[in-house]
N, C-alpha and C positions, 0 to 999 in steps of 0.2 A: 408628611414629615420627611425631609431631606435626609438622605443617607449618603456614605462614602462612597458606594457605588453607582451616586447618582451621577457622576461627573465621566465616569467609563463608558456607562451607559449613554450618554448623551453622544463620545465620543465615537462609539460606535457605532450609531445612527450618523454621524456628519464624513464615518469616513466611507470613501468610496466603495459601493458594492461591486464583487467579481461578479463580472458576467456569467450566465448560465451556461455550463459547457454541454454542448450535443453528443449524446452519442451517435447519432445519425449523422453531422458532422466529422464526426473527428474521424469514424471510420473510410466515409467518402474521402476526406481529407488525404489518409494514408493509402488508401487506393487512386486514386486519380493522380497525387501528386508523382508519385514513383512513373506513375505512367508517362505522363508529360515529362518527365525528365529523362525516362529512358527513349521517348521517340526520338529526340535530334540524335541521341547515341544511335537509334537503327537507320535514319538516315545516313551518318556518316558510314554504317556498317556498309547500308544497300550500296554507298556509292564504290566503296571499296573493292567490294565483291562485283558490281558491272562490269568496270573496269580490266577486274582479273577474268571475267567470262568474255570481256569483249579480247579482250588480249590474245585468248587461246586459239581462233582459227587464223587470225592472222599471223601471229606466231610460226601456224605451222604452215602458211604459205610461205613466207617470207625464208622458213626455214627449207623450205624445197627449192628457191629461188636460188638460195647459198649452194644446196647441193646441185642443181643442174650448172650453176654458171662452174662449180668445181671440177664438172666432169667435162669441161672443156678446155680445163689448164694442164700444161702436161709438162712434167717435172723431168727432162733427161741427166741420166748420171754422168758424173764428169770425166772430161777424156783422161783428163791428169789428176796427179794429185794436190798440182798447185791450182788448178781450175776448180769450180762448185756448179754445184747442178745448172742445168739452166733452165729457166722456167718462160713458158711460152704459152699462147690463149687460141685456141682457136674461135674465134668471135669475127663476125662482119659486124657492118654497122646496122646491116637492119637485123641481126638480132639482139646487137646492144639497143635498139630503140627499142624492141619489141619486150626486154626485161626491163625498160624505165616507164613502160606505156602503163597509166594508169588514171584516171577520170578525179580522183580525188585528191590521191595524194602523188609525193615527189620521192623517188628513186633514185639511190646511189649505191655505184656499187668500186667493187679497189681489189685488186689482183696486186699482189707486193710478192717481189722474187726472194732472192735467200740472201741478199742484203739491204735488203728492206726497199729496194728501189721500184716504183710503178711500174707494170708491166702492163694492166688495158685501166681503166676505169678514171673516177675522178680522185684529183689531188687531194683534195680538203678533209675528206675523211677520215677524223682521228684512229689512230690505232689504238686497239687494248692496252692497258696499263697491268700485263699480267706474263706470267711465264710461260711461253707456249707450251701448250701438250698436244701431242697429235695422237690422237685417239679415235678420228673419224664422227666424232662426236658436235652436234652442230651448237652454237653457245649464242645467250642473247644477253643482250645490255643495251642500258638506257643512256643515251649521251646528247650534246648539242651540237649539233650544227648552222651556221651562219645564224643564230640567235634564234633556229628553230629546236623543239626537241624533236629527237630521233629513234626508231628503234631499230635497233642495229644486229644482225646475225653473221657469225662470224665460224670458219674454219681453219683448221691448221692443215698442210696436205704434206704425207709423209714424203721421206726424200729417200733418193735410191742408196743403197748399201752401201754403210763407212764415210757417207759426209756427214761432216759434222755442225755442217752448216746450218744458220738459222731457216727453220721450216717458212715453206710458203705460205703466205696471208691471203685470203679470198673472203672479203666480206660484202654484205648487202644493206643498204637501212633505208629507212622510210619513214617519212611523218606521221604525226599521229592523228589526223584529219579523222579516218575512215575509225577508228578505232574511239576516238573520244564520242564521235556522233551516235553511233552504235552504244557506247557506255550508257549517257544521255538516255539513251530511247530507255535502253533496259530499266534503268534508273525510274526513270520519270513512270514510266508502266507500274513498276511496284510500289513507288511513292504515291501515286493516283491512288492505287486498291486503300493506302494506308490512311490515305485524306478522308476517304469514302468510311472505311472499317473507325476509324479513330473517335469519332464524333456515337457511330453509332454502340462502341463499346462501352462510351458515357453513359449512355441512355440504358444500355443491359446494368452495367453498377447499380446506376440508380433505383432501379426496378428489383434489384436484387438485393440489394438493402431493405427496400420499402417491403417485400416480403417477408424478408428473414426477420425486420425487426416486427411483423406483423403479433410472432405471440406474442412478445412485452405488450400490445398494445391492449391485445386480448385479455393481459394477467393485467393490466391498471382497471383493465373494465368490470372484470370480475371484482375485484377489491375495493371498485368505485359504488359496486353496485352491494356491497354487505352490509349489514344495519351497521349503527352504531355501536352493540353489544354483539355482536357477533364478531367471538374471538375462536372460534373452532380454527384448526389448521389448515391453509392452503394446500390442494393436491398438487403435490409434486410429480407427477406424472404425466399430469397435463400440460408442464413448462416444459421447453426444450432442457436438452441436456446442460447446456453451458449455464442455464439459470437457474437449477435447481440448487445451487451453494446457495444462491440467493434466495430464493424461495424456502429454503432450510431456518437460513438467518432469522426470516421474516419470521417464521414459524416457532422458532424460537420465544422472539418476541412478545409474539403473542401468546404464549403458553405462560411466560412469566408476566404479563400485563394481566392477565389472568388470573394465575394465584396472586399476584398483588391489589385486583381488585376485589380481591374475593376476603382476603387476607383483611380488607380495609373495611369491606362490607360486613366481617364478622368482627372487627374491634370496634367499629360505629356501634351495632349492636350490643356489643355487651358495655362498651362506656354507658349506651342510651341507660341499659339495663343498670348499671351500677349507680349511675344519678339518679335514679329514678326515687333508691331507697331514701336515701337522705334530703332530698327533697319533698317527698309524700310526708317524712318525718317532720322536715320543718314545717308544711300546712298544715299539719295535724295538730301541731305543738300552739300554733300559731292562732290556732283555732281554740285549743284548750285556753290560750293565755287572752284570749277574749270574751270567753266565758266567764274566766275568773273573774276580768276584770269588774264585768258585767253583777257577778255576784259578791264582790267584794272582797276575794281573798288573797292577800298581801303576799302570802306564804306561796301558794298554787303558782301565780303569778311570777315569782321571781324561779319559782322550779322551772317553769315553762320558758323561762327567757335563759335559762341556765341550757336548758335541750336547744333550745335553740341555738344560742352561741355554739353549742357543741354539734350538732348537725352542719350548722356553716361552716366549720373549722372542718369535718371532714369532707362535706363537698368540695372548699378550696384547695384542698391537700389533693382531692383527686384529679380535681380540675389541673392544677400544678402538673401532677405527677402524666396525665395524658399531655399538656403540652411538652413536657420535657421527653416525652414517648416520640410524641411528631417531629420535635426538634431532632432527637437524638436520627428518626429514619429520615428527613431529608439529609440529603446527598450535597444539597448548597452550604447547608451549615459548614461543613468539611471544607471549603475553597477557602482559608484563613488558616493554616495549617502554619504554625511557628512553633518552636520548644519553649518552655515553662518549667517552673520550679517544678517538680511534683511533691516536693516536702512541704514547701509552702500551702498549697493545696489542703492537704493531709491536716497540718496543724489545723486551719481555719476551721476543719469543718468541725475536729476535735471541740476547738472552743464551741464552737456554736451551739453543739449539743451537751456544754457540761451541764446548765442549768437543767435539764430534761431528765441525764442520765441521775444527775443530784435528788432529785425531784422525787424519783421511782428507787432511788435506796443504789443504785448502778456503779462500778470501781469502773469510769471510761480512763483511758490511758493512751499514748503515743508512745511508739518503740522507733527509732528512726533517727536520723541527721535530719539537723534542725533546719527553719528558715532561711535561715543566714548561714550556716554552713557553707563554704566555696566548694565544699564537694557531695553536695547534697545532689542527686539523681535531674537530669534535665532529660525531660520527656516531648518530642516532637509530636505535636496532633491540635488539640483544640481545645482550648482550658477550659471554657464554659462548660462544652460537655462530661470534661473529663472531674471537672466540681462537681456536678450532677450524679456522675459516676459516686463518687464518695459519698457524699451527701444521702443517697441513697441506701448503700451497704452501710452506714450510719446507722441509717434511720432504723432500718430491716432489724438492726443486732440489737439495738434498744428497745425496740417495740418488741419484736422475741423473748425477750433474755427477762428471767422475772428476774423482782427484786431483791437485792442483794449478791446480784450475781458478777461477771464481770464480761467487758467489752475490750478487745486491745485493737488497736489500729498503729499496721507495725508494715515500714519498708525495708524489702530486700534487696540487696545489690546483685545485678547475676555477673559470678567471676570472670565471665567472657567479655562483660563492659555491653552486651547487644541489647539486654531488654532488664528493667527493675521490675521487682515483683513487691504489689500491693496487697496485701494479708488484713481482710476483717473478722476478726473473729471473737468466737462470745463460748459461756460453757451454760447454753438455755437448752433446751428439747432437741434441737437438733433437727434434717432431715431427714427419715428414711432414705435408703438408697435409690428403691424403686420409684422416688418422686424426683429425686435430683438434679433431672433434667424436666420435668415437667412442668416444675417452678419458673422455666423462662419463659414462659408461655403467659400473654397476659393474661389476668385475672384469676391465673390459674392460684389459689392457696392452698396450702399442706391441711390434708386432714385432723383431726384432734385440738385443732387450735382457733383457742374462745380470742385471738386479739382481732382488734378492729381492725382491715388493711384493705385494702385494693386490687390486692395481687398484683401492682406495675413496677414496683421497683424492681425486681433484678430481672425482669423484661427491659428495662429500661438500662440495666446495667450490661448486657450481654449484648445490645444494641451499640450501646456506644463502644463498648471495649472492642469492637468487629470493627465498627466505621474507621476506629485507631489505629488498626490493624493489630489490636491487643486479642486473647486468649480468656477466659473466664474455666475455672475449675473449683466446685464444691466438694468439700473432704468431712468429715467431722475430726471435733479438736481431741475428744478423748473416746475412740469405739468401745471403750470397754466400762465405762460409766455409765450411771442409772440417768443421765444426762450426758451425751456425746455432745452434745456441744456440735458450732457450725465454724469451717474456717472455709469462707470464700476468698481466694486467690485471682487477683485480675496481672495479667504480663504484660506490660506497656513496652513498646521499641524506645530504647535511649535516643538522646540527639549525638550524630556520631564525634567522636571527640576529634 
């Protein structure tokens, strides 16, 4: 038979299934991926850092080079005041050759007097773009020369007392030939270990994964390998630390899979047990009314088909009352969840049992905001079960309640507007205190009472008011009477206004 949700379902099936995500995966994922993205960043590191290790002995050649060609410029103080120092080299050519001699690279050097004019070396040589300091301190910087780069070391040389003249310039530079190649080697040396190391640190991940995730594999095995009925709890002990929330969870699980099937296996039982009566009755009966017929008596006859009707009618009633048990503990019935009159509800069921209440001598009554009322109570949950609900505490306070007595089915507003409160009550025997929880229990019935029942209704009624998110409390109507009477109380959540 087609249902509403046969067209979800379908759609469910035709739409695309998410792939299964790995945890083996995702972890290798965030490990590998970080790595490959940080290598080019350690390459560009390694190259940085060669560079600055190749730079440093040449540096400090280059910077001896400044200070030897310095100690052959000799600054004399001026005869006058209108004259300035005069600045002179003592240099031949072969050992200006001998400071340019070099296999790799090209050498230049620049002697500048105290007006900036060339005094030995070559022309082309930029000067610094800075305020002299003479501090005997030798200074480097990167510049270009004829469209090659340079690296360049540079002195300032102090002058003789009271000129005020611009200090002497003696600088030296050289290409970076010698220094890039050297960079390179360094470079490539630790870039090689990292080609080498890189590939094989893949391979330790992966090995280190495949260990670490070894005890999940271990705890699917174990749990692959339990019977079907075997719900005892997994040793948490024996999982690593990080799985034991999980291994809790599960444990959980199964503790409550457990008392629910335990819970299932002793209401099967006693349903089996409660049918049994009124069916052994009906063959019995059935048997008698064959007998009869056998013998001729008209009378015998119609008695036995009278037990019978009456035996069917409580098997159906119990039959009813366990599926509305099953309905009420499924958890799907619940996924249909809209607000409803709840007065409406109330009225119906009233009517339904006036002829019954009539019947048995009964005053049934409603106290409440009617059907139609615009401000009658709207209860968000499940209307069928929550008819069920009523229909029940109905039934319970009529079958209780002897005749002549009274039944009221009366709604409360709660002045906060959050939940209505549903009131059935009757002024019959009443429960003991000591039972008034023990009535929720199926099949469970109150001692001293000759009526026919089932014990499911307010099993059935604490079920649903729970799945509601409703409340169930039993009170008596009057404690101090030779009949206290029963007023059960259900709190339903309003629909919020």
């Amino acid at each position: 038979m087609p249902t509403e949700d046969a067209p979800a379902a379908a759609s469910d099936l035709l739409a695309p299934q998410r792939p299964q995500r790995s945890l083996f995966g995702d972890i290798l994922d965030w490990l590998l991926v970080p790595l490959l993205l940080v290598w080019p960043l350690s390459v560009v590191i390694i190259w940085v850092s060669a560079q600055n290790i190749a730079n440093r002995p040449f540096d400090r050649e280059l910077g001896e080079r400044v200070q030897t060609l310095a100690r052959r410029v000799t600054v004399a103080p001026p005869v006058s005041n209108i004259l300035r120092s005069r600045v002179s080299i003592d240099l031949t050519d072969t050992s200006a050759a001998i400071l340019r001699r070099d296999q790799s690279d090209t050498f230049y050097f620049q002697v500048l007097g105290t007006r900036g004019e060339r005094v030995a070396g070559d022309r082309v040589l930029p000067v610094p773009d800075e305020v002299p300091v003479v501090d005997g301190e030798v200074r480097f910087r990167d510049d270009e020369l004829d469209g090659r780069a340079v690296r360049v070391a540079y002195l300032w040389l102090p002058l003789a007392g009271g000129d005020d003249a611009e200090p002497p310039l003696v600088q030296v530079a050289e290409t970076l030939d010698k220094r890039s190649q050297l960079a390179t080697e360094i470079a490539r040396g630790v870039m090689f270990s990292q080609f080498a190391i890189l590939p094989l640190a893949v391979v330790l991940v992966w090995f280190a994964l495949m260990r670490g995730l070894r005890p999940l594999d271990e705890l699917q095995r174990r749990i692959r390998q339990r019977a079907a009925g075997d719900l005892s709890p997994i040793d948490e002990r024996a999982a690593p630390e990080e799985v034991s929330p999980l291994v809790a969870a599960i444990n959980d699980l199964l503790a409550r899979l457990d008392r629910s099937i335990s819970a299932q296996k002793h209401f099967l039982a006693d349903a089996a047990h409660q049918l049994k009566t009124p069916l052994a009755g009906l063959r019995m009966q059935a048997e008698l009314a064959q007998r009869d017929v056998d013998g001729g008596d008209a009378k015998s006859v119609k008695r036995s088909l009278q037990q019978i009707a009456r035996s069917s009618q409580r098997a159906a009633h119990m039959v009813n009352q366990l599926l509305a048990m099953a309905r009420a503990e499924d958890a799907g019935e619940a996924r249909r969840v809209q607000p409803f009159n709840l007065a409406a509800l109330a009225t119906e069921a009233v009517h339904d049992f006036v002829p019954r209440a009539l019947g048995k001598g009964l005053d049934l009554g409603y106290e409440g905001p009617g059907a139609n009322d615009p401000h009658a109570p709207r209860v968000v949950g499940e209307a069928v079960l929550v008819r069920e609900l009523i229909r029940n505490l109905v039934d319970n306070a009529v079958q209780y309640t002897p005749g002549g007595g009274t039944v009221t089915v009366r709604l409360l507003p709660d002045p906060y507007g959050q939940v209505v409160v549903l009131q059935v009550e009757d002024n019959g025997p009443g429960i003991p205190e000591a039972e008034r929880e023990l009535v929720f229990q199926p099949f469970y019935r109150a001692l001293g009472t000759e009526v026919d029942g089932s014990g499911l209704g307010l099993a059935i009624v604490r079920e649903i008011a729970e799945r509601q998110g409703g409340a169930v409390e039993i009170e008596p109507t009057n404690p101090r009477a030779a009949s206290p009477g029963t007023r059960v109380s259900v709190r339903l959540p309003m629909q919020p206004a």
